[in-house]
C-alpha positions in Angstrom: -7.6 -32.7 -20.0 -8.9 -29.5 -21.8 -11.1 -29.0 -18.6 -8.0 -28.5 -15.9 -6.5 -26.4 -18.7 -9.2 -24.7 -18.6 -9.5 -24.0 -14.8 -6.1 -23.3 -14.8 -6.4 -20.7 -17.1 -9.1 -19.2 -15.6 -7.8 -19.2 -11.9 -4.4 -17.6 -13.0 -5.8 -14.9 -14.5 -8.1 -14.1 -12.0 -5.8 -13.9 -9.6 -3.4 -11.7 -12.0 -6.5 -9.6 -12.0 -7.2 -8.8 -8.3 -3.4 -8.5 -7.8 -3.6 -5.7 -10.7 -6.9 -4.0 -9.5 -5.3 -2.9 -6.3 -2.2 -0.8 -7.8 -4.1 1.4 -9.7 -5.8 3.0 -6.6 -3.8 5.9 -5.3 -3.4 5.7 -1.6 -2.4 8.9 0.7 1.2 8.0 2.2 2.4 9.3 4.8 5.9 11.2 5.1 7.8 8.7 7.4 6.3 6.1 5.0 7.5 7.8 2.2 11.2 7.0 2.8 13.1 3.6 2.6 15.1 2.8 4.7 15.7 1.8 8.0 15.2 4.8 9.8 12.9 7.7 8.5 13.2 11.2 8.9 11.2 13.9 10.7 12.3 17.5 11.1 10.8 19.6 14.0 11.4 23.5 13.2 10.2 24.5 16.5 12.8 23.5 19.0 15.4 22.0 16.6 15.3 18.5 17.1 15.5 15.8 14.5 12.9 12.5 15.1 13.9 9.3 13.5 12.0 6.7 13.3 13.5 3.0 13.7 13.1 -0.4 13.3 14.2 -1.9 16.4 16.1 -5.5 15.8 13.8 -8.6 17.1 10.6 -6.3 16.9 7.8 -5.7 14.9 7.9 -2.2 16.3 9.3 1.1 15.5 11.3 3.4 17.8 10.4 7.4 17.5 13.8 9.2 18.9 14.1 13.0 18.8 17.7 14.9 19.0 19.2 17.6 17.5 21.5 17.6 14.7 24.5 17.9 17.0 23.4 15.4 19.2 22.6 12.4 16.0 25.9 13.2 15.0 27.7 12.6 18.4 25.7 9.1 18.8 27.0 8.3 15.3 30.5 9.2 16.1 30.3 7.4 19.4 28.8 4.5 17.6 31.8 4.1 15.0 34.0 4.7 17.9 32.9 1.7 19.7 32.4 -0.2 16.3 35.6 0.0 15.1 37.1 -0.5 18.7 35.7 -4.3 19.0 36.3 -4.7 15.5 40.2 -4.0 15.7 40.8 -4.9 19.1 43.5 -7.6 19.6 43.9 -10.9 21.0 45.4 -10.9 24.4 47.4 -14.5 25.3 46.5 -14.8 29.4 
């Protein structure tokens, strides 16, 4: 009985130990990684244009799109737009 106590004991706090060994090391992040949520941030000075990076539904990958301000702001009106659109839209009787 005292044995599997024992082992018990031992095995939990080994693995408290590795899991605790690994947080201490500081590890270079990068800017997009630096943000959360579901899209980062990326700011291109040279030509204007804003790159956000995002997680595209029923993918393990992420989508890099590039626009200007004006331009993320028209997609986000036109996206409320449609939004609220089908969201209010009434039942027609055929």
């Amino acid at each position: 009985m005292k044995i599997k106590f024992f082992l018990a004991l031992a095995l939990s706090c080994s693995v408290l130990a590795g899991c605790t060994s690994g947080a201490s090391e500081e590890q270079p992040v990068s800017p997009v990684a630096q943000s959360s949520g579901t899209a980062s941030l990326v700011a291109n000075e040279e030509d204007g244009k804003i790159c956000k990076v995002r997680a595209i539904t029923g993918s393990r990958f992420k989508q890099k799109t590039c626009m200007t301000a004006e331009e993320w702001e028209n997609m986000a009106y036109e996206s409320k737009k449609g939004l609220d659109k089908n969201t209010r839209s009434k039942m027609k009787n055929d």
